[in-house]
N, C-alpha and C positions, 0 to 999 in steps of 0.2 A: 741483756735480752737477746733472743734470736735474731730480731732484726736490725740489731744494732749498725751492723754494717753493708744493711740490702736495701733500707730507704731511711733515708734524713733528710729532714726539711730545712729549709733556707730561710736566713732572712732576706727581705725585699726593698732595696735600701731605695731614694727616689733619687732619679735625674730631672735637672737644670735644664731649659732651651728656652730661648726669644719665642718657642711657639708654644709653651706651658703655661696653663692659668691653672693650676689645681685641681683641675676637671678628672684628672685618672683619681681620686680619693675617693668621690661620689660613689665609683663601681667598687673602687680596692680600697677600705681605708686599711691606714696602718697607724702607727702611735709613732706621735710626734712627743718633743721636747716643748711646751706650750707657748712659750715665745716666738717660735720656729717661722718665718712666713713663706710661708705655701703655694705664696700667687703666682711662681714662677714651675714649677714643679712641672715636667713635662709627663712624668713618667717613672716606671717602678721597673727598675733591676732584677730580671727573674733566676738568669744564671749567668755568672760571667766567672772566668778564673786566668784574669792577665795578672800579672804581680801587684799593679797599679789600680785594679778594679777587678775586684772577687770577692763574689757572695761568700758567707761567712754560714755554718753550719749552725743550728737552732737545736739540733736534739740529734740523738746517737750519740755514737761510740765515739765520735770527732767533734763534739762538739765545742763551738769555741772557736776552732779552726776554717781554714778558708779553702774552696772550691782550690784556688794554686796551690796553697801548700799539699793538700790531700793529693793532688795529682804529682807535686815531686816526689812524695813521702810514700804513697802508695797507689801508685799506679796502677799497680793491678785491677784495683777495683772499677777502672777503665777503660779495660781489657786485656787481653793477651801482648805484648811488643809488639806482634804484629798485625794487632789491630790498632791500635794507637799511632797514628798516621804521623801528626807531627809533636815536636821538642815544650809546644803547647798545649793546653785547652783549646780543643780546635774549635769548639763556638761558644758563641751568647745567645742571649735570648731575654728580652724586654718588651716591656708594653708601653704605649702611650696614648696620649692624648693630643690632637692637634687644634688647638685652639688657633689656629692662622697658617697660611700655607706653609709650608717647611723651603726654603732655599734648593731653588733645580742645582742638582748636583753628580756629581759621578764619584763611583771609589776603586782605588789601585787597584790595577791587575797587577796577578802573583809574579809576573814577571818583573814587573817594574817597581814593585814595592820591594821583593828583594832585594832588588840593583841599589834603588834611589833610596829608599824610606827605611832599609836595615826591620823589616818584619813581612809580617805576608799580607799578600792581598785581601779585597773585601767581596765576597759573595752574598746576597742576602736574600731572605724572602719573606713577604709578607702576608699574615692572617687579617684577616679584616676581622676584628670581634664586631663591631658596630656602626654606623652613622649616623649623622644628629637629622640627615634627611636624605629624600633622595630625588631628581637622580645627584647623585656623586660619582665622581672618578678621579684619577691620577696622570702625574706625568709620567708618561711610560716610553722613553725609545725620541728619535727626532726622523723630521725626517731628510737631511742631508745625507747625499752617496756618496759624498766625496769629500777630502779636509775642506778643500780649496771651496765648496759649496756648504759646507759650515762655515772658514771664516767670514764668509758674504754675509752670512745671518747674523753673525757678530756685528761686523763694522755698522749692519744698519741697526743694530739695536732688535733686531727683529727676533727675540727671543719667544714671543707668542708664537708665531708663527711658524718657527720652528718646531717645536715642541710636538708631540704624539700625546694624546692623549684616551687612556682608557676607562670604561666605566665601572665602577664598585660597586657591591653591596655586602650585608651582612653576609658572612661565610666564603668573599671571595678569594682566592691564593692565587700569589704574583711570583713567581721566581725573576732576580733578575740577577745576571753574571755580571762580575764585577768589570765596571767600562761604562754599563748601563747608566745615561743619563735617565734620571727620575726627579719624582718628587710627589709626597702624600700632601696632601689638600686640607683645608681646614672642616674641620668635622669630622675625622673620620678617627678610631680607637682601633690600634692595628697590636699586633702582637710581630715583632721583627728577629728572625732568627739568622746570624749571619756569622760565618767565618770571623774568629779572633783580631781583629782589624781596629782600633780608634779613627784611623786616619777618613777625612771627606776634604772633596777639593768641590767648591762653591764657586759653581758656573756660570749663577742668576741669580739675584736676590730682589727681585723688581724695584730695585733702585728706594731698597727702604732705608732708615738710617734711623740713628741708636738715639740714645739721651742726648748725647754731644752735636747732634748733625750730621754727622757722617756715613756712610753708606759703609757697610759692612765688607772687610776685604775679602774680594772676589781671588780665586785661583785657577785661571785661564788655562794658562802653559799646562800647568798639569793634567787640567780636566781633557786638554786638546793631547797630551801624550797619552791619555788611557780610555779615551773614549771609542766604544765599538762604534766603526766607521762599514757599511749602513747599518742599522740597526734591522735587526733581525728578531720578529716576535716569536718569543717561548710557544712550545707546545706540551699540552699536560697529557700522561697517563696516568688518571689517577685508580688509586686499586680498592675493593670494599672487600671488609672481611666481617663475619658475624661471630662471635662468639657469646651462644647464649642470648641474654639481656643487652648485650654491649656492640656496638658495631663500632668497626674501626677502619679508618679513610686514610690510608696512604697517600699524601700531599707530591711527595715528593722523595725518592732518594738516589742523590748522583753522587759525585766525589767531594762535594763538598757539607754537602749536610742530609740527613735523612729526617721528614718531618710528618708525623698522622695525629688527625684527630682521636679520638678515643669519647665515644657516646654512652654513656650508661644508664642504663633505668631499671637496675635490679642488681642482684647478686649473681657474677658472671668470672670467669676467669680467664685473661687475656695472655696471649704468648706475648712474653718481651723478646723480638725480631733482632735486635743490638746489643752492642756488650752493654750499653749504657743508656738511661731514659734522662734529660736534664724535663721534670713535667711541671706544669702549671695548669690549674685549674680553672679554666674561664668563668665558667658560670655551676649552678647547681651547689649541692654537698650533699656526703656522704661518705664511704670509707674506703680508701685501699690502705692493703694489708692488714686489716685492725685500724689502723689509726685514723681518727676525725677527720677531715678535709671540707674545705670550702670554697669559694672563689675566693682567686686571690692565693689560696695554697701552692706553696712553693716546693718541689721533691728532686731530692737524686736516688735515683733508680741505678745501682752499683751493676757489676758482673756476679756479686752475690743471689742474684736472682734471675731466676727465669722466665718465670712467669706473672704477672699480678693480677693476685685476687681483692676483687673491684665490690661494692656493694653502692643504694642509692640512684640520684638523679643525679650525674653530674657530665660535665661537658672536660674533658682533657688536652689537653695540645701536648704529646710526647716528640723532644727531640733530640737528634744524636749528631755525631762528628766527625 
């Protein structure tokens, strides 16, 4: 078929965390194995292509195949060499659910994840799809200037008070550079697009503990070798474009990742701005390219294509790398 190599969709496989009750199924279900238990389930895999975790193709020319392999075997469809920045998949992109606060944390800067961690650093940023209420917010930033006035906040435990905290709602976007201590909140259903990274070093975990009794290990040293020392709040330019029926919101695009919403309520044809779209459909359905879509639909948007023709209600998150 013509589009064989311009959109194929992904499976959406689910992640694991202490802060997952199955709650991301309610908005995304997918098919399970029926024994399967679910209660832990934090969240749905939208694109990832490290060797060790990569979405796996559902339909096209590749299918069968996985997100890493595609990109060893045919890069191209990536972009040009010199648009393919690095040796990897340079992002992910997942959704969840946070059933209980997530552990304040920080992730490697590219410097030092090179050096120490033998991969790259973590960049990331967050969509808020949802909240269970409001008002809600996030740990975003502390407010220590100086090591020596961070580790005071350690020795006294004074992790609250440390802490910067920002307020959320439905449609809010958070950039934060890797160093950035955070942490999303319980309630909140967030879509997280970030540089190729597994790695988190876990700052604070409010002294919770497991089945066994024990308190979950913390990573200090590292958090205190990558943490941005003061923290400095983001500022957004964000961009609107109309085309047609469809209006599109440029979230974001620096050297690490480029991220817009995509709104549609009709038949509209959108410029693709990147060699490559990794898209997920938050909400609504209806068609790009011809083919069905719903919430919860997963796409790669190749260098095969330039533009896409969009039809429907639906709500898009397109992101690149």
């Amino acid at each position: 078929m013509e589009n064989e190599d311009r959109i194929m969709f992904l499976e959406t496989p689910p992640f694991y965390a202490i802060w997952g009750d199955g709650s991301i199924l309610k908005r995304y279900p997918i098919d399970f194995y029926e024994k399967t238990d679910i209660s832990n389930i934090a969240g749905l895999s939208i694109f990832a292509g490290l060797k060790d975790r990569s979405n796996k193709f559902i339909s096209g020319k590749f299918i069968g195949k996985s997100v890493y392999e595609l990109y060893k075997e045919n890069p191209e469809l990536f972009g040009s060499e010199e648009e393919r920045k690095w040796e990897i998949v340079p992002i992910q992109v997942g959704i969840g659910h946070a059933c209980s606060d997530l552990s304040i944390q920080v992730h490697p800067r590219e410097d030092y994840a090179l050096k120490h961690e033998n991969c790259h650093g973590k960049s990331e940023c967050w969509y808020i799809v949802d909240v269970d209420e409001e008002p809600m917010d996030v740990v975003l930033g502390h407010k220590a200037k100086a090591m020596e006035e961070l580790e005071d906040y350690i020795a006294r435990d004074a992790y609250d008070d440390l802490a910067l905290r920002t307020p959320i709602h439905k449609g809010t976007f958070l950039n934060l550079e890797a160093g950035t201590l955070h942490s999303l909140q319980k309630g909140t259903t967030f879509i997280e697009v970030c540089t190729s990274c597994l790695l988190t070093y876990r700052f604070y975990d409010y002294h919770r503990k497991d089945k066994n009794g024990k308190e979950r290990q913390l990573d200090i040293e590292k958090a205190k070798a990558n943490i941005l020392i003061p923290y400095e709040e983001m500022t957004y330019d964000f961009k609107e474009y109309n085309y047609g029926l469809a209006k599109e919101k440029e979230l974001i695009d620096n050297h690490n990742y480029s991220v817009r919403i995509i709104d549609v309520v009709g038949a509209s044809v959108v410029p693709k701005k990147k060699p490559f779209y990794a898209c997920f459909v938050i909400e609504g359905e209806g068609e790009v390219e011809g083919y069905k879509v719903k919430a919860g639909s997963s796409f790669l948007l190749t260098s095969k294509i330039s533009e896409m023709h969009v039809n429907g209600k639906l709500k898009i998150l397109a992101a690149h790398g």
